[in-house]
MIKOLKE-747429 format. One record per atom (N, C-alpha, C): residue number from 1; residue in one letter; atom name; x, y, z negated. Coordinates in nm, 4 decimals. Layout:
<atoms>
<atom pos="NUM" code="A" site="CA" px="X" py="Y" pz="Z"/>
...
</atoms>
This chain:
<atoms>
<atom pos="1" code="X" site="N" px="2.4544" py="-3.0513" pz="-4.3117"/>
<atom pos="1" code="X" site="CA" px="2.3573" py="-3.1254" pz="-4.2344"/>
<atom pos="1" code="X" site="C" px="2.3707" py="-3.2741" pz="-4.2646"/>
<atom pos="2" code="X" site="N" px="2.4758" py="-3.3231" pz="-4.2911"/>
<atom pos="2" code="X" site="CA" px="2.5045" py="-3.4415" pz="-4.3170"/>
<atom pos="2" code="X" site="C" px="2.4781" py="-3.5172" pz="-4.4021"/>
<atom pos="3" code="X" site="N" px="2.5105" py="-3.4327" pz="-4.5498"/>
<atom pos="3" code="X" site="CA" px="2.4407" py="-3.4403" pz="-4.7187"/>
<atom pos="3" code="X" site="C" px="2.2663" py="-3.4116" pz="-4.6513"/>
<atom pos="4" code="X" site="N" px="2.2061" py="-3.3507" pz="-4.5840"/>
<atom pos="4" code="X" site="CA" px="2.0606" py="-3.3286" pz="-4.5676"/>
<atom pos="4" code="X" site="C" px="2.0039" py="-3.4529" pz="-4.5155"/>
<atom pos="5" code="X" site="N" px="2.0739" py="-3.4484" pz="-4.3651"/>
<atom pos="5" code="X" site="CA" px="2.0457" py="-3.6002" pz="-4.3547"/>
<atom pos="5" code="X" site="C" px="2.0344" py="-3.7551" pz="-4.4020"/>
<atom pos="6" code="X" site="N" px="2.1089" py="-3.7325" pz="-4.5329"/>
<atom pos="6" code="X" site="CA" px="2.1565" py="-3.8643" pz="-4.5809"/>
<atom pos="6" code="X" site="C" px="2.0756" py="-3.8856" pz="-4.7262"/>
<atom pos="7" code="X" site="N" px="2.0067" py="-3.7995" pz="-4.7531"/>
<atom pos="7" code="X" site="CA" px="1.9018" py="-3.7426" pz="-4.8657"/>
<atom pos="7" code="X" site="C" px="1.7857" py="-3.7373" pz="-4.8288"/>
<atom pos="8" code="X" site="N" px="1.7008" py="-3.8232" pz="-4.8322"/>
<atom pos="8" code="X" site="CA" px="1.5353" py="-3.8056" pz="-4.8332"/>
<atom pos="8" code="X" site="C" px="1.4559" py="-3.7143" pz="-4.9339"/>
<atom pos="9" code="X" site="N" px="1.5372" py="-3.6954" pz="-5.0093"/>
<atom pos="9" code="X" site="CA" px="1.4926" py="-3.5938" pz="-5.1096"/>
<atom pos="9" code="X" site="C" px="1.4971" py="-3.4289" pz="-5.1001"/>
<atom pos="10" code="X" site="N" px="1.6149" py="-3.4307" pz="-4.9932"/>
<atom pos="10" code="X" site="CA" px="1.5853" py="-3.2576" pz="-4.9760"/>
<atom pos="10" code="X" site="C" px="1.5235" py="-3.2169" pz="-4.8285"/>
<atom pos="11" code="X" site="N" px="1.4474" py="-3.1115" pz="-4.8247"/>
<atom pos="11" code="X" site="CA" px="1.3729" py="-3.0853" pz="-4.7026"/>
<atom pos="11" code="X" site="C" px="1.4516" py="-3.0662" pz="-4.6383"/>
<atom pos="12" code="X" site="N" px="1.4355" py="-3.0982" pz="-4.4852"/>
<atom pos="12" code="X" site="CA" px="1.4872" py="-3.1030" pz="-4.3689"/>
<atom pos="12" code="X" site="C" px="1.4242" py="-2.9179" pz="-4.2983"/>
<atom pos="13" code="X" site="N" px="1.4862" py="-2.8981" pz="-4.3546"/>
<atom pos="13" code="X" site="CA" px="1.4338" py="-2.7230" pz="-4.2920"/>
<atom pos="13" code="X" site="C" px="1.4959" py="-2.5953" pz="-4.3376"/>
<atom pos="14" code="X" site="N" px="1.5179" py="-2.5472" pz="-4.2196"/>
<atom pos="14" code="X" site="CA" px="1.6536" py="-2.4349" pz="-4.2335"/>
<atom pos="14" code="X" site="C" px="1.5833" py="-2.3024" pz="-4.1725"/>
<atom pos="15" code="X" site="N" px="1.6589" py="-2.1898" pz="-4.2517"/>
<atom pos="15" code="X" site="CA" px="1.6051" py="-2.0422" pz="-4.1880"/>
<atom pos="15" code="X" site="C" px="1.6830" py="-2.0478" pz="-4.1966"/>
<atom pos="16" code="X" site="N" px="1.7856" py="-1.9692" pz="-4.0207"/>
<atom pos="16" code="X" site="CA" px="1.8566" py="-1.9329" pz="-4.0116"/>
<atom pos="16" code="X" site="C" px="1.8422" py="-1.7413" pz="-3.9119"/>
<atom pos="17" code="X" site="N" px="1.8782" py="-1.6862" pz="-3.9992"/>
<atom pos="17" code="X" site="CA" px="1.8048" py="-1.5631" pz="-3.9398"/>
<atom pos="17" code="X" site="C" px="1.9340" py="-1.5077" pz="-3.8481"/>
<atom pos="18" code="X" site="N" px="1.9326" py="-1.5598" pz="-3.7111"/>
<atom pos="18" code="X" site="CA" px="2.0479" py="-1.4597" pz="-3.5958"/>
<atom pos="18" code="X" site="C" px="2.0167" py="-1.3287" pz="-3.5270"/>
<atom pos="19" code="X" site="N" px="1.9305" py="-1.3010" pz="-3.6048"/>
<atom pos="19" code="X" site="CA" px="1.8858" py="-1.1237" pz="-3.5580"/>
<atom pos="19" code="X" site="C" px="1.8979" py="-1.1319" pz="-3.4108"/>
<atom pos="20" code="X" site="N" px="1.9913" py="-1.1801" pz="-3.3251"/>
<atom pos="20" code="X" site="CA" px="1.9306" py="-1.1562" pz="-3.1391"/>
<atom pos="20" code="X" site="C" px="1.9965" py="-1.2496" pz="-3.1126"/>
<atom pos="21" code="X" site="N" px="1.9762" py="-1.2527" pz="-2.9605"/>
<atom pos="21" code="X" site="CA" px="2.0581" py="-1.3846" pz="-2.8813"/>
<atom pos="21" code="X" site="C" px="2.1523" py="-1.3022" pz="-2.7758"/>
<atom pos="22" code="X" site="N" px="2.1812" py="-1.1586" pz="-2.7252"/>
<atom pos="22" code="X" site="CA" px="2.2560" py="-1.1134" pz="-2.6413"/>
<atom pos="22" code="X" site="C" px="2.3990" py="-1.0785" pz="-2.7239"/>
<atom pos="23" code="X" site="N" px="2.4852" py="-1.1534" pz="-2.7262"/>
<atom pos="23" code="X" site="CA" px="2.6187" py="-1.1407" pz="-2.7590"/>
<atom pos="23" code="X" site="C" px="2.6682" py="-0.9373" pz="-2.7848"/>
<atom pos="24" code="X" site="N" px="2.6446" py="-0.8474" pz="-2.7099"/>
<atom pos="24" code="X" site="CA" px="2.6935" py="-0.7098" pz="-2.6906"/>
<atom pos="24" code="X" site="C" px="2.5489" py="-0.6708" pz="-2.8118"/>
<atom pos="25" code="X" site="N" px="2.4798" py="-0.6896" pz="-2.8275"/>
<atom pos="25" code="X" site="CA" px="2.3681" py="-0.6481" pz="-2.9444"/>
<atom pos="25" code="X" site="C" px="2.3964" py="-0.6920" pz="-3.0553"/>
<atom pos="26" code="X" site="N" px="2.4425" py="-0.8521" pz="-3.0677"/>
<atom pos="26" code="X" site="CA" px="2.4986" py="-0.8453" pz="-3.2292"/>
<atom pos="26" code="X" site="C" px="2.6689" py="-0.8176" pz="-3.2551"/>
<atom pos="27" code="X" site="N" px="2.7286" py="-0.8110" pz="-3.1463"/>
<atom pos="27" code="X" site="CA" px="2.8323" py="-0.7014" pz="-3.1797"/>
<atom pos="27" code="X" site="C" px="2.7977" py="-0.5658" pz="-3.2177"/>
<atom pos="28" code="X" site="N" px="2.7290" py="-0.5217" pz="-3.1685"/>
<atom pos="28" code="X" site="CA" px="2.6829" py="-0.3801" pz="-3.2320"/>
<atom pos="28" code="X" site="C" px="2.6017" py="-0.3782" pz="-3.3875"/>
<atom pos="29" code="X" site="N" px="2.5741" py="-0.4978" pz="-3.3926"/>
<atom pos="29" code="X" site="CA" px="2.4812" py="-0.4931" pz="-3.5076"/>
<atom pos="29" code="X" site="C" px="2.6161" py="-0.5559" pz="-3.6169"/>
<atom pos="30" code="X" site="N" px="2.7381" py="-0.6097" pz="-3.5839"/>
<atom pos="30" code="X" site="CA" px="2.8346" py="-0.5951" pz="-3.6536"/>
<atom pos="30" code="X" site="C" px="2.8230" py="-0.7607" pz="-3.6885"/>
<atom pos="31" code="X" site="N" px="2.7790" py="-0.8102" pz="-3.6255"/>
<atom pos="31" code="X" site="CA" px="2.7365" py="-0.9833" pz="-3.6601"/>
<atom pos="31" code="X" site="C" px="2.8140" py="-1.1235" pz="-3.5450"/>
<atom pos="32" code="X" site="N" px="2.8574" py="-1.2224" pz="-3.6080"/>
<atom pos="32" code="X" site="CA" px="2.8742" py="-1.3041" pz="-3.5094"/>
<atom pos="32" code="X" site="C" px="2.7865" py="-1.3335" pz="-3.3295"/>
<atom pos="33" code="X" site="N" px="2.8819" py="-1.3162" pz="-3.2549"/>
<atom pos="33" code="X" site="CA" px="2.8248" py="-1.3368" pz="-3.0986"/>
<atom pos="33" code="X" site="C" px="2.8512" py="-1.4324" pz="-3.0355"/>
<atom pos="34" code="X" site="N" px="2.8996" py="-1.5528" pz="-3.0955"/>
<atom pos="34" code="X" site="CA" px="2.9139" py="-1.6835" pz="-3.0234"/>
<atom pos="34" code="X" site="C" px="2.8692" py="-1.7529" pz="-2.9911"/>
<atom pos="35" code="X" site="N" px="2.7396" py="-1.7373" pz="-2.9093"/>
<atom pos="35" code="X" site="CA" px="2.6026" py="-1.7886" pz="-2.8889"/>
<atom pos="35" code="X" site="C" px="2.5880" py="-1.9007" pz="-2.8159"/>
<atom pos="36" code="X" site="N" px="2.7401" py="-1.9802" pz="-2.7875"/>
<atom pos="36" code="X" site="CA" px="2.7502" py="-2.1337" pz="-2.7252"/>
<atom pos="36" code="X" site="C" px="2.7604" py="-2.1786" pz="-2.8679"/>
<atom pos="37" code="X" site="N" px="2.8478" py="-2.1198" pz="-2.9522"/>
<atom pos="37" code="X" site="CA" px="2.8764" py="-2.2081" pz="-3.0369"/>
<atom pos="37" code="X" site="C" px="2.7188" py="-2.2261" pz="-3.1554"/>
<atom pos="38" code="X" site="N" px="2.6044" py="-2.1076" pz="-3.1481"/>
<atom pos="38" code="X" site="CA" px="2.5091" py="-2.1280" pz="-3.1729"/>
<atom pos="38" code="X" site="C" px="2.4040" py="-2.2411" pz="-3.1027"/>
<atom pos="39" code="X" site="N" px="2.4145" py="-2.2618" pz="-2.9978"/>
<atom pos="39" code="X" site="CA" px="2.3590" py="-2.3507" pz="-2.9284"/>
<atom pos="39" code="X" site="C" px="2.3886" py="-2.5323" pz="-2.9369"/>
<atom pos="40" code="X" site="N" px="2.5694" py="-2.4841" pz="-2.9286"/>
<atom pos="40" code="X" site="CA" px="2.5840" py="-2.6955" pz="-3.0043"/>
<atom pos="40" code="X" site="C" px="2.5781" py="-2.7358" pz="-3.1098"/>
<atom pos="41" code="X" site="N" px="2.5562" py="-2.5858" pz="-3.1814"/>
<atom pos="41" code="X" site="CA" px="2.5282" py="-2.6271" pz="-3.3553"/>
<atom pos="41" code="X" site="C" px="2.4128" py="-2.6617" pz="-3.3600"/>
<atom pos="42" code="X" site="N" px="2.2632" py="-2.6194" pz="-3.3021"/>
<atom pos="42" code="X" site="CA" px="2.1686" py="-2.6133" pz="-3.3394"/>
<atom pos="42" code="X" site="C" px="2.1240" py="-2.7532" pz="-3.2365"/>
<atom pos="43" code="X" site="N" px="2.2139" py="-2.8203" pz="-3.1254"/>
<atom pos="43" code="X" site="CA" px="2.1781" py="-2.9470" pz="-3.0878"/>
<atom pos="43" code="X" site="C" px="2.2490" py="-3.0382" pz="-3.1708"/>
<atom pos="44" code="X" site="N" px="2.3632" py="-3.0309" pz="-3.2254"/>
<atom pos="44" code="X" site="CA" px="2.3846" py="-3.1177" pz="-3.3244"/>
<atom pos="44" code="X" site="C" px="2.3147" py="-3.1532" pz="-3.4344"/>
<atom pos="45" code="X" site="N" px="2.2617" py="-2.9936" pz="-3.5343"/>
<atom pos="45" code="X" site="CA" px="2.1532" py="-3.0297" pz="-3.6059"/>
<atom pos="45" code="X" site="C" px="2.0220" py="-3.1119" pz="-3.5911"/>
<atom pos="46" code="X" site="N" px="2.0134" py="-3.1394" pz="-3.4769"/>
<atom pos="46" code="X" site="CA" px="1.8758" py="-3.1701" pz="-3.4465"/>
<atom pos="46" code="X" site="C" px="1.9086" py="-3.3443" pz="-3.3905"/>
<atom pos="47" code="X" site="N" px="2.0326" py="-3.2972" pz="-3.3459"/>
<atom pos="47" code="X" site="CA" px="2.0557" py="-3.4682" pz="-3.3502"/>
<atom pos="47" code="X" site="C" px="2.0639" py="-3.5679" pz="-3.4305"/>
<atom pos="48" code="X" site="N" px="2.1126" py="-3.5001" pz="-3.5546"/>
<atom pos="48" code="X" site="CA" px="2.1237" py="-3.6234" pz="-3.6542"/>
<atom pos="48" code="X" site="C" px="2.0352" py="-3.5854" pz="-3.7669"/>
<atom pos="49" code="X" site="N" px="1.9305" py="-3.4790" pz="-3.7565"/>
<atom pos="49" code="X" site="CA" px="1.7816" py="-3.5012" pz="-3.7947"/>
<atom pos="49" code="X" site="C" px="1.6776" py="-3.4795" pz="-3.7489"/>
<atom pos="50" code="X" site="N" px="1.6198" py="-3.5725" pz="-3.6389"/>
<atom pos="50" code="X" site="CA" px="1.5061" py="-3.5444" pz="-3.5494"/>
<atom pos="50" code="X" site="C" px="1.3952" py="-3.4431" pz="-3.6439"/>
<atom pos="51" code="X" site="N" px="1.3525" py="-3.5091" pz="-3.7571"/>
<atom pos="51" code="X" site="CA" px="1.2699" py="-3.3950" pz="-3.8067"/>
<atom pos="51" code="X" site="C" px="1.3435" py="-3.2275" pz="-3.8997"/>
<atom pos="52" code="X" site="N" px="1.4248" py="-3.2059" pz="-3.8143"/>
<atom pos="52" code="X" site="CA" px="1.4569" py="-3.0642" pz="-3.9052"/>
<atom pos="52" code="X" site="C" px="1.3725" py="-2.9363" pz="-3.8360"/>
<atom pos="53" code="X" site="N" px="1.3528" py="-2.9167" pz="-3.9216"/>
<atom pos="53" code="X" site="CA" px="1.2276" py="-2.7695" pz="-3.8950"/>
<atom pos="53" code="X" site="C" px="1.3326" py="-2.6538" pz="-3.8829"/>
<atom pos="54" code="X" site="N" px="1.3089" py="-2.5684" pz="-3.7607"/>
<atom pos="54" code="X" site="CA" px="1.4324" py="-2.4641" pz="-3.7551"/>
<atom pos="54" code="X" site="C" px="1.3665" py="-2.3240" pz="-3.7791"/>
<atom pos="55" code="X" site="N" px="1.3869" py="-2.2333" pz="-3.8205"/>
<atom pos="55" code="X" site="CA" px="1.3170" py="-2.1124" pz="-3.8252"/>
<atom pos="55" code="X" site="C" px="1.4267" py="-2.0038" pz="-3.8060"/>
<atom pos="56" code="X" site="N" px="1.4198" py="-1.8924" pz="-3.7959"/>
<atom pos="56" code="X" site="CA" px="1.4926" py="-1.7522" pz="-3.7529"/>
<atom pos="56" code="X" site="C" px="1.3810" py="-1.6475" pz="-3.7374"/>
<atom pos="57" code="X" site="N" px="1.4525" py="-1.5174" pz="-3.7634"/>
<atom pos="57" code="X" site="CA" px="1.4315" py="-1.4166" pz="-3.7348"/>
<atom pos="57" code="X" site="C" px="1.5219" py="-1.3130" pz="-3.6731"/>
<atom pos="58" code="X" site="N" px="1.4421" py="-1.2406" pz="-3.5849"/>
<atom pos="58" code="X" site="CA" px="1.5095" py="-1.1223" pz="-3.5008"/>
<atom pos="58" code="X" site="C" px="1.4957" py="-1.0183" pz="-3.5072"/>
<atom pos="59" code="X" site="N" px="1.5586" py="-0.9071" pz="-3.4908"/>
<atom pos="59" code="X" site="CA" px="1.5344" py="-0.7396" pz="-3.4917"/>
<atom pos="59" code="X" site="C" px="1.5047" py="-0.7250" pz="-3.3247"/>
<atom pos="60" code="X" site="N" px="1.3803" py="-0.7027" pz="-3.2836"/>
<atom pos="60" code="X" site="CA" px="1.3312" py="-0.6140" pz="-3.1684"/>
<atom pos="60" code="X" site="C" px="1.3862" py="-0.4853" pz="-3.1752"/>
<atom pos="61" code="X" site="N" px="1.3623" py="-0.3885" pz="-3.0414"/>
<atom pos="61" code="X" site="CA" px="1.3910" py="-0.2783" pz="-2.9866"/>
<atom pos="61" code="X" site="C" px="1.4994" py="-0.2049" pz="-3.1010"/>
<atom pos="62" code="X" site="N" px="1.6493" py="-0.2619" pz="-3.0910"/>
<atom pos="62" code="X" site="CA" px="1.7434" py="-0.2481" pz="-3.1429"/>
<atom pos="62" code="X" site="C" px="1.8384" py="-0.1017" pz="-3.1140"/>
<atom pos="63" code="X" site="N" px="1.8294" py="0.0201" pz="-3.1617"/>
<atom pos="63" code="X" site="CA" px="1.8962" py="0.1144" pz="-3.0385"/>
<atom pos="63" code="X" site="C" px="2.0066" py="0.0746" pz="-2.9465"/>
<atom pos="64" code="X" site="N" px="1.9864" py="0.1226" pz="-2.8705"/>
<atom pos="64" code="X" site="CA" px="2.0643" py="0.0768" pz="-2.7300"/>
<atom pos="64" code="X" site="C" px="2.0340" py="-0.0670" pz="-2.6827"/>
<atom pos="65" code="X" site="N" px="1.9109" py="-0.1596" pz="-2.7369"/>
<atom pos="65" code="X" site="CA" px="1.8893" py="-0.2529" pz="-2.6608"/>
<atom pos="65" code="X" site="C" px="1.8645" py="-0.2584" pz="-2.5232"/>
<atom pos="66" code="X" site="N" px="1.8722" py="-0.3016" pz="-2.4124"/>
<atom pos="66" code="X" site="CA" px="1.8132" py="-0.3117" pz="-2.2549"/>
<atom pos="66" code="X" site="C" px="1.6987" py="-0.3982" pz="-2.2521"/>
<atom pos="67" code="X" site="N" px="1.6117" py="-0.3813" pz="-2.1401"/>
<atom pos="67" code="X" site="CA" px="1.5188" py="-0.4788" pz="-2.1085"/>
<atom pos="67" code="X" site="C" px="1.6209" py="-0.6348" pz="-2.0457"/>
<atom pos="68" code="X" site="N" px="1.7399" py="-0.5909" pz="-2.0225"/>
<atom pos="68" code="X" site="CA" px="1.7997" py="-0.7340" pz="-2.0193"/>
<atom pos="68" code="X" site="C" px="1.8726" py="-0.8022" pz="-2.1079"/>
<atom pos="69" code="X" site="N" px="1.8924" py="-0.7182" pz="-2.2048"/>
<atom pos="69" code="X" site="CA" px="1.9323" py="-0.7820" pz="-2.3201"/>
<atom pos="69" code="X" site="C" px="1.8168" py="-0.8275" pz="-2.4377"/>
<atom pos="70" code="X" site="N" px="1.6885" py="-0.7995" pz="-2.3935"/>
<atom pos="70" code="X" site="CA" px="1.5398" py="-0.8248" pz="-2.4628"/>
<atom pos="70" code="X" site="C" px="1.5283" py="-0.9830" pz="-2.3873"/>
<atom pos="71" code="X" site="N" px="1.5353" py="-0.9605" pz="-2.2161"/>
<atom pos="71" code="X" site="CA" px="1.5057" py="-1.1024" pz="-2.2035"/>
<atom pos="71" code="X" site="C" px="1.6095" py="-1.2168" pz="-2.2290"/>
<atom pos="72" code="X" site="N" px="1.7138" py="-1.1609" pz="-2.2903"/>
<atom pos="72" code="X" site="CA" px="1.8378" py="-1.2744" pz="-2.3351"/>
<atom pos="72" code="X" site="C" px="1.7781" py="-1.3454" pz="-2.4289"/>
<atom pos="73" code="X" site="N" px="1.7251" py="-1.2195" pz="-2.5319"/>
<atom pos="73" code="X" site="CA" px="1.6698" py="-1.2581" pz="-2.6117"/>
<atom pos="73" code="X" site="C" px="1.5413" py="-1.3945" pz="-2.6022"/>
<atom pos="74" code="X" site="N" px="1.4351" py="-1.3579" pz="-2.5170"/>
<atom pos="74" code="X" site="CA" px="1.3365" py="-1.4584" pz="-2.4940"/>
<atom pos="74" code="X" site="C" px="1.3611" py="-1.6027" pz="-2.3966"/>
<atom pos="75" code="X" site="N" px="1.4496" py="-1.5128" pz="-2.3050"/>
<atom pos="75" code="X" site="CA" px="1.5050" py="-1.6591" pz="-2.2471"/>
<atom pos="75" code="X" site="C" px="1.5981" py="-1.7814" pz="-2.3902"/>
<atom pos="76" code="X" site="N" px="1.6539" py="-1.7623" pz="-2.4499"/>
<atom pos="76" code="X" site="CA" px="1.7014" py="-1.8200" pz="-2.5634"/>
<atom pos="76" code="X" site="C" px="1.6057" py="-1.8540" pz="-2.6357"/>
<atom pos="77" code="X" site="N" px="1.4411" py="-1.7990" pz="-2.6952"/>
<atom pos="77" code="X" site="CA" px="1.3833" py="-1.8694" pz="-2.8103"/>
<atom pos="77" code="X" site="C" px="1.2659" py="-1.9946" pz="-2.6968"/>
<atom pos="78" code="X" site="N" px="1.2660" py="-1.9069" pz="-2.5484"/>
<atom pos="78" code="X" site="CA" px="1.2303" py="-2.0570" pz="-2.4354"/>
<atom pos="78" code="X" site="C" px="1.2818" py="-2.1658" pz="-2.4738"/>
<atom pos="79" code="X" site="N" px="1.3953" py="-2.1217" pz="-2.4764"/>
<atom pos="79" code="X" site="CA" px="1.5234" py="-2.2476" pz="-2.4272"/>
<atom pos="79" code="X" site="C" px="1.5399" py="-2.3438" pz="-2.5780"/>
<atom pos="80" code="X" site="N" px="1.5824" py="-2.2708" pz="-2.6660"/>
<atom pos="80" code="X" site="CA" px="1.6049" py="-2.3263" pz="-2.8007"/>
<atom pos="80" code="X" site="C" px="1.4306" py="-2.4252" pz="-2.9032"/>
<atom pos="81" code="X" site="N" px="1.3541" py="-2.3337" pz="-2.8191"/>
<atom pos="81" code="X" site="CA" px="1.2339" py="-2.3526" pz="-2.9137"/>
<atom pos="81" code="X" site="C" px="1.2253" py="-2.3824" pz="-3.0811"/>
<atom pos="82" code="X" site="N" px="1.2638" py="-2.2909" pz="-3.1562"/>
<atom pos="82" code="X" site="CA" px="1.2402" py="-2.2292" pz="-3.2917"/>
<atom pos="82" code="X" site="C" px="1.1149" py="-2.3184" pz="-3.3330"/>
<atom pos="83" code="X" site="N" px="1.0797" py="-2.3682" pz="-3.4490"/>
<atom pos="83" code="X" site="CA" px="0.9612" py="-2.4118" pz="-3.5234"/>
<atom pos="83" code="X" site="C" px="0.8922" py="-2.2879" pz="-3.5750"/>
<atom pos="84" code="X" site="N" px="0.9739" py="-2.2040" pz="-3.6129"/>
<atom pos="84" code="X" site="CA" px="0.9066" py="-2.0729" pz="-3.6321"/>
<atom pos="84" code="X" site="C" px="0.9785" py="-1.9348" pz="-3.6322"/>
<atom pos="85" code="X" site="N" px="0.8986" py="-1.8553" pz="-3.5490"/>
<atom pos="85" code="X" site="CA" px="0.9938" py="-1.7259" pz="-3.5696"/>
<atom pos="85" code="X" site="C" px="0.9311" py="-1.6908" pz="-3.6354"/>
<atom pos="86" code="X" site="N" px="1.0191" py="-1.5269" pz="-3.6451"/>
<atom pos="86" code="X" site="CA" px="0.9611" py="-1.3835" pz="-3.7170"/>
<atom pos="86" code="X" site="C" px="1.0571" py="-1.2969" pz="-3.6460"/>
<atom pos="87" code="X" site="N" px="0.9524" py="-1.2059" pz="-3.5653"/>
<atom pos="87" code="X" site="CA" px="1.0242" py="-1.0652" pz="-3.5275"/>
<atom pos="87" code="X" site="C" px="0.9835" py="-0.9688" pz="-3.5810"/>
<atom pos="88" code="X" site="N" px="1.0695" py="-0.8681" pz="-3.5885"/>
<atom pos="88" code="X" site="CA" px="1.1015" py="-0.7506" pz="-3.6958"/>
<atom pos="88" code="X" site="C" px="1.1373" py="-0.6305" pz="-3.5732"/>
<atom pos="89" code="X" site="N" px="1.0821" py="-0.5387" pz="-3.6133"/>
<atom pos="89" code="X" site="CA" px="1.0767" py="-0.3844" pz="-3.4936"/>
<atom pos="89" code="X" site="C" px="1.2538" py="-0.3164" pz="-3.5901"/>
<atom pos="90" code="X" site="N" px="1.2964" py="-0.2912" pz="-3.5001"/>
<atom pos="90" code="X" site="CA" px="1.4521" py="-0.2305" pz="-3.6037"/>
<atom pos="90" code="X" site="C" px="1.3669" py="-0.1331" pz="-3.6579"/>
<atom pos="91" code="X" site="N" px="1.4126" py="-0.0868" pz="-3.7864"/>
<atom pos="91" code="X" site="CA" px="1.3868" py="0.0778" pz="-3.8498"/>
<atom pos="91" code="X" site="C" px="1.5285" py="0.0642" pz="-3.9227"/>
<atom pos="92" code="X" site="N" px="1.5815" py="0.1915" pz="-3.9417"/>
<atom pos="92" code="X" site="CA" px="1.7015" py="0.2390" pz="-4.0066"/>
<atom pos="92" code="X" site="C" px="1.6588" py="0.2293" pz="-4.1752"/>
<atom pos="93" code="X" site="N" px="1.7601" py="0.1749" pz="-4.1848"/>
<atom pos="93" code="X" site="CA" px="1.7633" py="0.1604" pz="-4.3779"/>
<atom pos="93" code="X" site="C" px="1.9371" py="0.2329" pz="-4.3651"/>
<atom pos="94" code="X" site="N" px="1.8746" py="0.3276" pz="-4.4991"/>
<atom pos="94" code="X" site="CA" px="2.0164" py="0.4082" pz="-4.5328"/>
<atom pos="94" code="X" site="C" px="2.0782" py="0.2904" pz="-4.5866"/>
<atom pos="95" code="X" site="N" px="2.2230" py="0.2943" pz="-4.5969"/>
<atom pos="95" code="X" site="CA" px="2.3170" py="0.1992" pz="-4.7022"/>
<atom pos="95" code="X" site="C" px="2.3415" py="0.1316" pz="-4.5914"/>
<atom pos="96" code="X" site="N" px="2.2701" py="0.0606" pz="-4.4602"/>
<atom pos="96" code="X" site="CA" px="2.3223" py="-0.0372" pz="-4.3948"/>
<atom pos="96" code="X" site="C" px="2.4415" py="-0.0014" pz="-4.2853"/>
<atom pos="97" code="X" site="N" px="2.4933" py="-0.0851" pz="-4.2217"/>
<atom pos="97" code="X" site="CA" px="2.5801" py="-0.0888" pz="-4.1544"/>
<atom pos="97" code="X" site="C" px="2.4949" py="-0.0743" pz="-3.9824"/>
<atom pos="98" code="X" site="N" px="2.3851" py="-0.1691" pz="-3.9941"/>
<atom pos="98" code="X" site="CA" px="2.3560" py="-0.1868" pz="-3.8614"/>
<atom pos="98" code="X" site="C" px="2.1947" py="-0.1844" pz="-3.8988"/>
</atoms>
């Protein structure tokens, strides 16, 4: 972020794809769940480049998701406000883990 910031030459814009925001869903999905430490990263980023464009994507209706672990999910892209999502319905791909 720092080299980005300090460079007018490279775009200020990141996909960062965290597949969900309920900590017990991306443990199951076998993925980091530290979703404070997602949150001061993504205010730090934004602090020391007002214009960084943030983007992500998520896996919807995840097996064994809850309707309260769906609104973790939406309460977080409220809260965070994304420049752009993309949600994705889960389907099973052989070979994967999650």
């Amino acid at each position: 972020i720092d080299v980005m910031a300090a460079h007018r030459q490279v775009l200020p814009y990141l996909d960062i794809p965290l597949q969900h925001a309920d900590p017990r869903v991306l443990r199951s999905m076998r993925r980091p769940a530290n979703m404070e430490w997602v949150h001061k990263t993504l205010e730090k980023m934004r602090g020391k480049m007002e214009d960084l464009a943030l983007r992500t994507t998520f896996i919807v209706g995840y097996p064994g998701e809850t309707e309260e672990e769906f609104q973790t999910l939406l309460d977080f892209l409220a809260e965070v406000r994304f420049d752009r999502v993309g949600a994705f319905q889960f389907s099973f791909e052989p070979g994967t883990t999650s």
